[in-house]
Backbone as a ProteinNet text record, in pm:
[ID]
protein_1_A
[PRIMARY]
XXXXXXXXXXXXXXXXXXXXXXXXXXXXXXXXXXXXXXXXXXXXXXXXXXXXXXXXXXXXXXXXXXXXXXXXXXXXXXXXXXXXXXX
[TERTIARY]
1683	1647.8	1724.3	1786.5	1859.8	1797.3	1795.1	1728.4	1702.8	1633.6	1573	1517	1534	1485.6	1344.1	1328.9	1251	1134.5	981	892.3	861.2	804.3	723	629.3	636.9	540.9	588.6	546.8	612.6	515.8	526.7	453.4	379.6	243.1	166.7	133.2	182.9	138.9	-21.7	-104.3	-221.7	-336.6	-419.9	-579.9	-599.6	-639.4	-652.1	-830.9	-733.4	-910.9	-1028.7	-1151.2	-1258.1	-1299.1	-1289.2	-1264.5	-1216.8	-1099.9	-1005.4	-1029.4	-1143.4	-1195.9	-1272.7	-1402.4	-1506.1	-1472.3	-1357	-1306.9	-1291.1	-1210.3	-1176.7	-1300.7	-1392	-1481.7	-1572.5	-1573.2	-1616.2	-1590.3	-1457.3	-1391.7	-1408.6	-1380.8	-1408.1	-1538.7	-1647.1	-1765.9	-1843	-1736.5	-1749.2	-1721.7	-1629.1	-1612.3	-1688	-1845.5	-1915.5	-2000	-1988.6	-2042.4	-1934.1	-1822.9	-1702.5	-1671	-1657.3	-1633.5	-1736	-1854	-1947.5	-1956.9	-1934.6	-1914.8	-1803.6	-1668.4	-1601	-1591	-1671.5	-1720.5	-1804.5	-1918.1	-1947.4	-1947.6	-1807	-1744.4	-1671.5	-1609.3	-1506.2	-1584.6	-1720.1	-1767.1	-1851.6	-1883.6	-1911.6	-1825	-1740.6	-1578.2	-1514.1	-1607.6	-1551.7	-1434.8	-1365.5	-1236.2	-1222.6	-1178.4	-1188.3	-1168.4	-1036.7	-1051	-1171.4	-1251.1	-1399.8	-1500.3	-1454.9	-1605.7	-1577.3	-1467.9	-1445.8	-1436.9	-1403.2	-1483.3	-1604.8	-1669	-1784	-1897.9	-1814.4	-1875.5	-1824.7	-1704.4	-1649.1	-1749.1	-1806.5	-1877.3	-2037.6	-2064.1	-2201.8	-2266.5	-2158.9	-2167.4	-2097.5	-2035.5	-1869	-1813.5	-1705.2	-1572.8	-1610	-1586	-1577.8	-1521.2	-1521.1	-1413.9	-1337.4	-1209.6	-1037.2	-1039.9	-969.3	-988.1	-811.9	-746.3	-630.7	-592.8	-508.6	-520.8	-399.4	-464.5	-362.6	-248.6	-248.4	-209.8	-46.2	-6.4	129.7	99.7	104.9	105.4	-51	-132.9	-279.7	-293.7	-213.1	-221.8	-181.7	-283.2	-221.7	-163.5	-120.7	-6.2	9.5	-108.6	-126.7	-38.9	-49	3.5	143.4	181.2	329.3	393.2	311.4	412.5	305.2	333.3	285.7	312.1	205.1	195.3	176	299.8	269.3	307.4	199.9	164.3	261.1	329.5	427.7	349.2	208.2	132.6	109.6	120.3	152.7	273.2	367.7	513	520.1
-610.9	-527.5	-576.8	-482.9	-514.1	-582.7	-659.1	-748.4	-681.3	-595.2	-454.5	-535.4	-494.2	-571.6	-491.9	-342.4	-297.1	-284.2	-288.9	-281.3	-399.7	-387.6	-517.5	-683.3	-754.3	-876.1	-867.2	-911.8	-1003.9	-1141.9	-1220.1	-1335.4	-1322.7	-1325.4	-1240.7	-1151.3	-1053	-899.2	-926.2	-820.5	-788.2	-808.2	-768.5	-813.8	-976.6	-1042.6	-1127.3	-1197	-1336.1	-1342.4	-1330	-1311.8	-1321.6	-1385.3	-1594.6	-1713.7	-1705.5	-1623.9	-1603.6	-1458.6	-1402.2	-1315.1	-1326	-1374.1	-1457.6	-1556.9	-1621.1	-1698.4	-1639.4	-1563.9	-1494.9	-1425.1	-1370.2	-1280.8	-1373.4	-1474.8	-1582.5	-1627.3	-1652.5	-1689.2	-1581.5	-1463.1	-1309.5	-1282.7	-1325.4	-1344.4	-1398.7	-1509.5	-1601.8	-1505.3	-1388.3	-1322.1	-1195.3	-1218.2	-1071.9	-1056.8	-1150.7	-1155.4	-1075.2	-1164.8	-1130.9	-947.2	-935.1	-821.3	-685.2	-749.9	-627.5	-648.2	-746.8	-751.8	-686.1	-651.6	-623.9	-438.4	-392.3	-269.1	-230.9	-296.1	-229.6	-211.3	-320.9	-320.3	-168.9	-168.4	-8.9	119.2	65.6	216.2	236.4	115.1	149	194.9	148.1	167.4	316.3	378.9	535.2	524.6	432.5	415.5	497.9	556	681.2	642.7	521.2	435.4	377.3	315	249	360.3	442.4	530	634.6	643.2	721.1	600.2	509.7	398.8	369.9	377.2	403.6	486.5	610.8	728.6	734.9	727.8	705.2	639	485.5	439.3	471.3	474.6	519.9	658.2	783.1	871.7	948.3	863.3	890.6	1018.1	997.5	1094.7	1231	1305.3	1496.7	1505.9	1605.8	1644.2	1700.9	1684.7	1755.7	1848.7	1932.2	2074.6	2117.8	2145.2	2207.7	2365.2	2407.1	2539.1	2564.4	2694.4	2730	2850	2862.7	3022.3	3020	3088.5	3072.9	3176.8	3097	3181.8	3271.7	3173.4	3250	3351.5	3405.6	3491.9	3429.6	3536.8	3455.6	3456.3	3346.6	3349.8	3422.9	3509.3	3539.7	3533.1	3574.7	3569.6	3538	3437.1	3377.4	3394.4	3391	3416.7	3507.7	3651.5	3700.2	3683.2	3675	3585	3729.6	3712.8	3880.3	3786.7	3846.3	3767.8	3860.7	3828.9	3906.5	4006.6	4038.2	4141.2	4239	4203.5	4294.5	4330.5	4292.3	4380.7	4476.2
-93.4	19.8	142.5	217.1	361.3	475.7	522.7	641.6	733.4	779.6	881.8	996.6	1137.7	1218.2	1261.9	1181.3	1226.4	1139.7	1177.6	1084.5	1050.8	968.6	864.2	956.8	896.5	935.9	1065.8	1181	1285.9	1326.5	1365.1	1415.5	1551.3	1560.9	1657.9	1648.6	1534.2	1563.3	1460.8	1489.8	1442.7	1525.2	1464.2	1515.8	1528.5	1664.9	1661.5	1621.3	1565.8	1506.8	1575.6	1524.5	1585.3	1710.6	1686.5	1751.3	1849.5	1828.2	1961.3	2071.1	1976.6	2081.4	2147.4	2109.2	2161	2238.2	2217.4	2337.4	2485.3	2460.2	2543	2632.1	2589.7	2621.1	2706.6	2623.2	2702	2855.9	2871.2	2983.4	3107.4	3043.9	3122.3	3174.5	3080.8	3132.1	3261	3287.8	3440	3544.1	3530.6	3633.1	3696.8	3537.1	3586.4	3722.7	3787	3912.8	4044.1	4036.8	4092	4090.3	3925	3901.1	3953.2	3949.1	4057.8	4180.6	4234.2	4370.6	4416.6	4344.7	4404.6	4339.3	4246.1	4206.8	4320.1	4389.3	4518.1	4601.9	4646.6	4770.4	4723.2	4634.6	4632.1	4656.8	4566.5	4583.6	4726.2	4784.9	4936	5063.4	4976.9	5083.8	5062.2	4933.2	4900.2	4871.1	4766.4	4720.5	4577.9	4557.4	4452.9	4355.2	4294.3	4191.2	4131	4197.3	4228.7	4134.7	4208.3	4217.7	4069.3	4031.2	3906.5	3786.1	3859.3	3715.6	3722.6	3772.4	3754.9	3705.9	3729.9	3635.3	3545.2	3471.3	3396.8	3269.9	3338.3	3254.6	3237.4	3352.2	3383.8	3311.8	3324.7	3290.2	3174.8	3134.2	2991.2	3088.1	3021	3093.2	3044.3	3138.5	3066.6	2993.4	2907.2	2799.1	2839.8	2773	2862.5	2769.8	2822.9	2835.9	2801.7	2702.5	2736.5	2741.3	2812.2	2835.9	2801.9	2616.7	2537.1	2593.7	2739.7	2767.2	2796.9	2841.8	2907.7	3022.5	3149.1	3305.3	3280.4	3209.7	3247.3	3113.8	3051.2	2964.4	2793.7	2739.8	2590.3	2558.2	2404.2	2378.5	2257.5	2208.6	2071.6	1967.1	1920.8	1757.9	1772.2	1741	1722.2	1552.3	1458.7	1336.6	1260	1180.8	1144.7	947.6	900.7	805.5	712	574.6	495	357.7	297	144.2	75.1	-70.1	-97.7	-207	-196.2	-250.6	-194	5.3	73.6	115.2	65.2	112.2	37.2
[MASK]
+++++++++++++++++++++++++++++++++++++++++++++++++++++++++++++++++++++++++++++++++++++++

């Protein structure tokens, strides 16, 4: 097989272990004080970043919405589909 630089194992890549998440989560943890103090400084300050993470979490995000139209109008039927029992 050709020596591909792309794909396959790399060193670091994957899910890191458990140990090392809990570590982590750990360390992050020291800052949950910090981290709301400075969540209600934003949202007292009416900083819009602030205040949409907050609903965001508080309230889960709306559902997005995409709009199938072109200039407001539909786009209907793009390929008309004929079985060869109906030709």
């Amino acid at each position: 097989m050709a020596n591909n630089e792309h794909g396959g194992a790399r060193e670091g890549a994957g899910r890191k272990p458990k140990a090392t998440e809990l570590e982590i989560v750990s360390k992050l943890s020291e800052l949950d004080e910090a981290w709301m103090s400075a969540m209600k400084n934003g949202i007292n300050n009416g900083e819009f970043n602030f205040c949409k993470l907050f609903a965001d979490y508080r309230y889960g995000k709306p559902k997005e919405r995409v709009d199938h139209t072109t200039n407001g109008k539909d786009i209907g039927a793009i390929i008309q589909i004929v079985r060869p029992s109906d030709a």
